[in-house]
C-alpha positions as CSV (number, residue, x, y, z in Angstrom):
1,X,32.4,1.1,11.1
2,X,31.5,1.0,7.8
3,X,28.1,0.0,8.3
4,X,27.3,2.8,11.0
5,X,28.5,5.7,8.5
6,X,25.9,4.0,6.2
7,X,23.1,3.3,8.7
8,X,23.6,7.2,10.1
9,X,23.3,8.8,6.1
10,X,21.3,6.7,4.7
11,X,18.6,4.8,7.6
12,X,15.8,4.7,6.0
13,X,17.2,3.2,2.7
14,X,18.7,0.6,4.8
15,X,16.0,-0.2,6.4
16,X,13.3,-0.3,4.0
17,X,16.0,-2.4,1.8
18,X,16.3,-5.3,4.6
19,X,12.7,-5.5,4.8
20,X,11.7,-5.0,1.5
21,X,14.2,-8.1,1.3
22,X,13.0,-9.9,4.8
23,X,9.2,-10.1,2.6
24,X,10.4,-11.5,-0.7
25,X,12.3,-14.0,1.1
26,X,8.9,-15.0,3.5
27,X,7.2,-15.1,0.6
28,X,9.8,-17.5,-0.9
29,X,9.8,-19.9,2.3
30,X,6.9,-22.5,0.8
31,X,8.4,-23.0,-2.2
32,X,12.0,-23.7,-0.3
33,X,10.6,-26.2,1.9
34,X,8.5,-28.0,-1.0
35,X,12.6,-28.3,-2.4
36,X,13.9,-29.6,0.7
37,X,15.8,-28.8,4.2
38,X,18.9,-27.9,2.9
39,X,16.6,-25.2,0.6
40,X,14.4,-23.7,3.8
41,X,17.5,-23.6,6.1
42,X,19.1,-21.0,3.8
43,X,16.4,-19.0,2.9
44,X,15.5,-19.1,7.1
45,X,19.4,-18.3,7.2
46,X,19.4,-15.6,5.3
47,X,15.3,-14.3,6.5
48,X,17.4,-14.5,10.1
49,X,20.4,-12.3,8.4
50,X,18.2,-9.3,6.8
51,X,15.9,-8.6,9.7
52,X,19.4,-8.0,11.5
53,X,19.4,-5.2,9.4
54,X,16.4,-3.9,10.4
55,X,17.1,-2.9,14.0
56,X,19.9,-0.5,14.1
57,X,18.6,1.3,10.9
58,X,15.3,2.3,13.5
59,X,17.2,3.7,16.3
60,X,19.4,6.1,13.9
61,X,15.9,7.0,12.3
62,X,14.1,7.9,15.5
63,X,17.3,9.5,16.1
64,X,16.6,11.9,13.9
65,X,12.3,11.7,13.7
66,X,11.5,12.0,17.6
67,X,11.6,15.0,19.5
68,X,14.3,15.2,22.7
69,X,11.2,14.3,25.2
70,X,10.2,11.5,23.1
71,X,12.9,9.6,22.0
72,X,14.2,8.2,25.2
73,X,10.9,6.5,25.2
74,X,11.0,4.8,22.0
75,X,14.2,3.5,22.8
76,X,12.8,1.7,26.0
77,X,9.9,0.1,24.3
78,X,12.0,-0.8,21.0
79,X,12.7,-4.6,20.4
């Protein structure tokens, strides 16, 4: 609940948060696995965990962005 009143206010803050995230943690993933499994499963973990938080944060977006016509459409070709 508390994440939808959140997503629906603020969407694109979310989003671009969880990717701006998502990147600094792919960037991160060579140095992980030069430390060891344990290092690159977390930081894969976690990669795995922000770009959760991309998705919903895009439909409450175009939710708002695209016209009545269009919308309907970007929801059928969304991920």
């Amino acid at each position: 609940m508390l994440l939808k009143i959140l997503i629906d206010n603020h969407c694109y803050q979310v989003a671009g948060l969880s990717m701006l995230v998502s990147s600094s943690l792919s960037l991160l993933t060579p140095a992980a696995a030069e430390m060891g499994f344990l290092h690159l499963s977390l930081v894969r973990f976690l990669l795995g965990f922000f770009h959760g938080f991309v998705y919903t944060p895009i439909h409450a977006c175009w939710g708002n962005w695209a016209p009545p016509q269009v919308d309907l459409f970007l929801f059928r070709v969304s991920p």
